[in-house]
N, C-alpha and C positions, 0 to 999 in steps of 0.2 A: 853871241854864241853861233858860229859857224854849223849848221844841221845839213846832212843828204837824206834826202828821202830817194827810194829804189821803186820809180814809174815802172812797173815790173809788166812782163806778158810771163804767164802765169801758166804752166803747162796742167793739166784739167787731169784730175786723180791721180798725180803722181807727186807721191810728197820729199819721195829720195833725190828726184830729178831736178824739183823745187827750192830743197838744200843746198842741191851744190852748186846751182844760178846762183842763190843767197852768200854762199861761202865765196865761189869765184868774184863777185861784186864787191863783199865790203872787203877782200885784200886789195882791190884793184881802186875801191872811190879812197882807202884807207892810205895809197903810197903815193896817190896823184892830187889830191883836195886836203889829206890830213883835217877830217870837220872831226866837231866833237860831238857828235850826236849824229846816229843814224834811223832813219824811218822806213819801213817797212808797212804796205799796205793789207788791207780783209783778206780773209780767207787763202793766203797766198798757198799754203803747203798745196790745196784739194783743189780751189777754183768752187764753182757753187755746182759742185756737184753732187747735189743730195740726196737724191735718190740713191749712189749709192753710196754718199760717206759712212754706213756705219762698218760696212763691207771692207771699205778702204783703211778705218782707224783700226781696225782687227787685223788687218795685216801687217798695216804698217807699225803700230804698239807704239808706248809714247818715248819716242827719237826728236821732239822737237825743240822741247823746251831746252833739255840738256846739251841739244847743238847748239842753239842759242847763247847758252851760260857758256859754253865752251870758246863760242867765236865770239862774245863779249872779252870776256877774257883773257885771249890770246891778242886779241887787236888795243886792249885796253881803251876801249869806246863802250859808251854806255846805247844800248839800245831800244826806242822805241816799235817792239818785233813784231807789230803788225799784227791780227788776229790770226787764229787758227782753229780748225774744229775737235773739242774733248771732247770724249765720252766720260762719262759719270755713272756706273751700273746702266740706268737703260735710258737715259738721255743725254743728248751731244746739248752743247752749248760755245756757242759763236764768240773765243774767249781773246781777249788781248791780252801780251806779255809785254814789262818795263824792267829792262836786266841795267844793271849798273856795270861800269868798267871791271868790277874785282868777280865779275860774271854772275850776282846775285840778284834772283827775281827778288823786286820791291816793291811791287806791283801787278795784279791783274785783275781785269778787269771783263764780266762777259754781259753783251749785248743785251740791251734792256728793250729795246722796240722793234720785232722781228716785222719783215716787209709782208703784208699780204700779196703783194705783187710780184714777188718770187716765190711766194707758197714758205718764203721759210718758217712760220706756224708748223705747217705742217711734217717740217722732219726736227726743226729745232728748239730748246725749250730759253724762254728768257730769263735774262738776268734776275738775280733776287733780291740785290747786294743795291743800296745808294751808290752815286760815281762819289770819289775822292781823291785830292789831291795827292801826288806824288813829287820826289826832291831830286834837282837832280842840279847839280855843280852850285848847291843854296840858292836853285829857283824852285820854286813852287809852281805845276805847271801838273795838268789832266788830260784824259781823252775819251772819245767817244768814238763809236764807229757807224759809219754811214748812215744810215733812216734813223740813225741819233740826232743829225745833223738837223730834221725837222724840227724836233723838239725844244725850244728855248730853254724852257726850264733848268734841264741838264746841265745850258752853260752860264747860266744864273748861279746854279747852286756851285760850280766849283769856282767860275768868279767869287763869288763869297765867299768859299774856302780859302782865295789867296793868291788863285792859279794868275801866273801873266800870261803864260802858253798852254794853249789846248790844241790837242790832236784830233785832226779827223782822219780813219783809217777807215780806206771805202775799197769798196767795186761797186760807183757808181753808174749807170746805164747812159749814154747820151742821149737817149731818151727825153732825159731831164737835165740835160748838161746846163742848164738857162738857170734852172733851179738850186744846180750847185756852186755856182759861182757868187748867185746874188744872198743866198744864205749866211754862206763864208764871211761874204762881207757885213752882211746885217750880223751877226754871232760876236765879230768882231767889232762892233762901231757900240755894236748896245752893252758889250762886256769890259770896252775897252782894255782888251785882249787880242797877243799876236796869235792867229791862226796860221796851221800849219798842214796842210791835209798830202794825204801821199793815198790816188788812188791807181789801177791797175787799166793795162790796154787791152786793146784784143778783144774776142767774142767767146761766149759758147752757150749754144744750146736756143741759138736764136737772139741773144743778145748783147750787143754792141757795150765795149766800157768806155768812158768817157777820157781817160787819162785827164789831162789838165791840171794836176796836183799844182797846190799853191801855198805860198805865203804871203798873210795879209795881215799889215800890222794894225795898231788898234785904231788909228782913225780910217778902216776901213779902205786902204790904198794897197791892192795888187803889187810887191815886191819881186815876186818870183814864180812865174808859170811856167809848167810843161806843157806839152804840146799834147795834141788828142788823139793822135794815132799811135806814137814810135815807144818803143821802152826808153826810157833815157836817165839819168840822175838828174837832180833837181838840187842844186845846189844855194844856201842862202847863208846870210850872216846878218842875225837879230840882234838889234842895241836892245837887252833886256831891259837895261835899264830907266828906258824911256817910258816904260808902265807909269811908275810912279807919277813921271811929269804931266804925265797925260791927264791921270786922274784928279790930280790937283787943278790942271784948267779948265777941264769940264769935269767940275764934283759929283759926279752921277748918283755915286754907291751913299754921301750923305744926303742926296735930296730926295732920298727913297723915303716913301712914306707904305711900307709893307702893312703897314694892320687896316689900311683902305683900301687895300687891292682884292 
């Protein structure tokens, strides 16, 4: 399956502006690459502008999701559209969208381990829902977003759901760029799962994003990197169907002994 993920620089509280980067993109990765499957990174509508996203979602009212459905749709690509920030009566929540080609959400998913280290506690509320597999061209394949990426667990439980591809949709800080590469790979080698992460460039508010978005298949070997600075598309082509084989040489998921752990 041929995937572009959109290494995006992300213009900070403006979600109209954000659209039409998004809309001008996937016509353009849509007539020159023809991939089937497009990636979209965290927070892209707003950037991590919390203080004042509830300000920003009241103005801007929800235009997102149904541009989404709408440029799924028209480009007949199914979309993995990146998080964005809902409001729900009086809490936002850090939510990811999964549209399919005939432009129908099938999928979404909102952020379960908020950052102490961005304060998002403090303006955001977490997810409530388990992660779960979603289908997309009869794969079975999940996601998570960013300080998901800590968590093993998460890609445990959707490896056991089935998934061969998981998403990590970030604006992670380079900060900790060390930490996101070697994750990816360990997510990857212990799930025996291709990872696919699409995360965002640029700064604000004091902090640096890491870009580097990647593809890592399951025995944990780097496919496809962006670079750490520039917006760019990230282009790959995943032999899905190498999961299976993988899992039959090294039998991981039958040498589980779960009721010891």
């Amino acid at each position: 399956m041929k995937m572009a993920m959109y290494q995006m620089e992300i213009i900070p509280g403006n979600p109209g502006a954000n659209r039409e980067k998004v809309r001008r993109w996937a016509h353009d990765v849509m007539q020159k690459e023809q991939p089937e499957l497009l990636v979209l990174p965290e927070m892209w509508t707003t950037a991590y502008t919390l203080e004042n996203l509830s300000d920003i979602l009241a103005e801007d009212g929800d235009q997102t999701e149904p541009f989404l459905q709408e440029l799924a749709s028209s480009l007949h690509v199914p979309i993995v559209a990146g998080s964005i920030a809902v409001k729900e009566e009086d809490q936002i929540f850090n939510r990811a969208f999964v549209i399919n080609e005939q432009g129908q959400t099938v999928y979404h998913y909102d952020k379960i381990h908020l950052v102490p280290m961005l304060d998002e506690p403090n303006y955001l509320t977490g997810g409530r829902n388990p992660v779960k597999v979603f289908e997309m061209a009869g794969r079975k394949m999940g996601l998570v977003i960013c300080y998901d990426l800590r968590f093993p667990e998460l890609f445990r439980s959707l490896a056991l759901q089935g998934a061969e591809v998981i998403f990590v949709l970030a604006e992670w800080p380079m900060a900790r760029i060390h930490h996101w590469e070697v994750l990816q790979q360990a997510r990857a080698i212990e799930n025996q799962v291709f990872i696919v992460s699409c995360n965002c460039v640029n700064s604000y508010d004091g902090v640096e994003f890491a870009g580097t978005s990647l593809a890592i298949n399951p025995w944990g070997e780097i496919v496809a990197k962006g670079s750490k600075a520039e917006e760019e598309t990230i282009t790959t082509t995943l032999p899905l169907h190498e999961t299976a084989r993988i899992r039959e040489e090294v039998p991981v998921f039958s040498s589980r002994v779960p009721d010891l752990y």
